[in-house]
C-alpha positions as CSV (number, residue, x, y, z in Angstrom):
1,X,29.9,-85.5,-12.6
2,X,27.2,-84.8,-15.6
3,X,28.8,-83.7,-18.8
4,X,26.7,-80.4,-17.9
5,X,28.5,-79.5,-14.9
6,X,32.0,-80.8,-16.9
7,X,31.2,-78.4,-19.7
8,X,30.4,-75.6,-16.7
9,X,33.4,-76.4,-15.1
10,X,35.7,-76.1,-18.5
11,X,34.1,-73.2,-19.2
12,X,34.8,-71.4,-15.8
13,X,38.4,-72.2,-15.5
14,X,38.6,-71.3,-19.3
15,X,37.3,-68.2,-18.5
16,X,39.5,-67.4,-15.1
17,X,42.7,-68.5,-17.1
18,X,42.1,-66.3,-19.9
19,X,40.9,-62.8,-18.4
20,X,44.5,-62.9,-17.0
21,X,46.2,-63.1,-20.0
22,X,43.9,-60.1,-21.3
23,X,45.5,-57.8,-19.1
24,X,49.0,-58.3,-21.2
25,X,48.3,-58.9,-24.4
26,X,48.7,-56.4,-26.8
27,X,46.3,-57.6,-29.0
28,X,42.6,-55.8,-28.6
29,X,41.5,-59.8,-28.1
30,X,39.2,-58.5,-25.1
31,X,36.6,-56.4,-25.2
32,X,38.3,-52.7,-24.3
33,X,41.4,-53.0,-26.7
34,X,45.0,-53.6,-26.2
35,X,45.8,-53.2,-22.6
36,X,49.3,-51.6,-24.2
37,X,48.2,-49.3,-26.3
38,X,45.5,-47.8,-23.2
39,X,48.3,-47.6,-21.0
40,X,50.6,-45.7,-23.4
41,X,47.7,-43.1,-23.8
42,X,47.3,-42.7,-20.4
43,X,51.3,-42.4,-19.6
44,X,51.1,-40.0,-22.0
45,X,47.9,-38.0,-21.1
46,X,50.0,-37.9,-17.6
47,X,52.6,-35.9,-19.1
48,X,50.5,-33.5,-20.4
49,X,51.9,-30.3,-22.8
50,X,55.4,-30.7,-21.3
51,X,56.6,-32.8,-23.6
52,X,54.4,-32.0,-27.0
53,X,56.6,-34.4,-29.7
54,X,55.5,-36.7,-27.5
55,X,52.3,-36.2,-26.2
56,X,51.0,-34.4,-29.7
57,X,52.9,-35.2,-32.9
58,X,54.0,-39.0,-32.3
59,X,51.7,-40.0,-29.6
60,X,49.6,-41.7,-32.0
61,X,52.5,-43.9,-33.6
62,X,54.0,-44.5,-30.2
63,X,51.0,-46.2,-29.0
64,X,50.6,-48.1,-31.7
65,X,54.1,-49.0,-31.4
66,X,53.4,-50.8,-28.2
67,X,50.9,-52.8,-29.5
68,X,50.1,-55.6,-31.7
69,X,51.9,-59.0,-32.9
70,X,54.9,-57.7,-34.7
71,X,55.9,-55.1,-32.2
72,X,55.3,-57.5,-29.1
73,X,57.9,-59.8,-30.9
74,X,60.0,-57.2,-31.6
75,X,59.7,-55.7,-28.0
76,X,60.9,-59.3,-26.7
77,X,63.7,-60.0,-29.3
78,X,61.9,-62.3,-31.4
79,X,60.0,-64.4,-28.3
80,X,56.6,-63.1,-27.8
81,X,56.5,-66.1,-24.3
82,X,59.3,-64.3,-22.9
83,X,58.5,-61.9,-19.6
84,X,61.1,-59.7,-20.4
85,X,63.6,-58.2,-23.2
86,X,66.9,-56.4,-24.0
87,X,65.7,-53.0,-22.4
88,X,69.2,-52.1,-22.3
89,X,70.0,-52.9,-25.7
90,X,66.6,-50.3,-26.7
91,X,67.9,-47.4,-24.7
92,X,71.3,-47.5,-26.0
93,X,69.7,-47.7,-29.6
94,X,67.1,-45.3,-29.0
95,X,69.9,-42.8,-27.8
96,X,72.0,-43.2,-30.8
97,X,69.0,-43.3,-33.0
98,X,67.5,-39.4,-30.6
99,X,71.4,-38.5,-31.6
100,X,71.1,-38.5,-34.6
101,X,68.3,-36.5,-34.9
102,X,65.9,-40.1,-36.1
103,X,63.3,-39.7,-33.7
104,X,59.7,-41.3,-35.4
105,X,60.8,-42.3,-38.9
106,X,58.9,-45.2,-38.6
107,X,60.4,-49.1,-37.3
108,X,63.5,-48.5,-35.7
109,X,63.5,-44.6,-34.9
110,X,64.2,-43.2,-31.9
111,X,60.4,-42.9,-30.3
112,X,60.3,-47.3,-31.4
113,X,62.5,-48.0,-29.3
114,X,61.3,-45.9,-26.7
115,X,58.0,-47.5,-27.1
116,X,59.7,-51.2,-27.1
117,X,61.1,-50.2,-23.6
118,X,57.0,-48.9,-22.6
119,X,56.1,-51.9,-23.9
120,X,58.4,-53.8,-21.7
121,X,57.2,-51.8,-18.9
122,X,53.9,-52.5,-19.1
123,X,54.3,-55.9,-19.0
124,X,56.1,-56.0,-15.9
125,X,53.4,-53.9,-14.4
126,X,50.5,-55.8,-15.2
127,X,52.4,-59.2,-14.6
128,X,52.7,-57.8,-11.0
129,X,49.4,-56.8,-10.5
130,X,47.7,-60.1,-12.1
131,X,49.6,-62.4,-10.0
């Protein structure tokens, strides 16, 4: 094979290998943004003015929240390679944290954790579907 059709090749499965990943990373490494954060609008676009905290005065900070390096670590406990996290440990936090009236006070508050548990979430989802 001609280093031409070795570099075409590379550059295919390079290509095919990587548009997968782009589908979970929270990141904007691809061309239309952090899958996450795109998701999180939508979910929350879905559940319209029912639910205005939500949808209106954090939405902004909870899609963030899903998103990026630090809270993709954080969502995972600390391994970003793991498919999975401590969604149980999140919604036993985020209940104490709702309790106590702590709901987006930044890292940590109530509406973090819930968007740890989103971010969670999504990855299962679009694991499933890019499998």
């Amino acid at each position: 094979m001609s280093i031409n059709k070795r570099i075409v090749v590379i550059i295919f499965f390079y290509v095919l290998l990587a548009t997968n990943g782009w589908g979970w990373w929270s990141v904007p490494i691809n061309l239309s943004g952090s899958t996450h954060h795109r998701l999180t609008d939508d979910a929350q676009n879905l559940i319209g003015s029912d639910y205005p905290d939500v949808t209106n005065k954090f939405g902004g900070n909870i899609s963030d929240w899903t998103s990026g390096t630090t809270d993709d670590a954080r969502a995972h406990a600390g391994d970003i390679l793991a498919n999975g996290g401590p969604i149980d440990d999140w919604w036993d936090r985020a209940l104490e944290k709702y309790q106590s009236f702590n709901f987006a006070s930044g890292d940590w508050s109530a509406y973090y954790y819930i968007a740890l548990m989103m971010h969670l979430t999504e990855d299962q989802a679009v694991t499933g579907t890019c499998l």
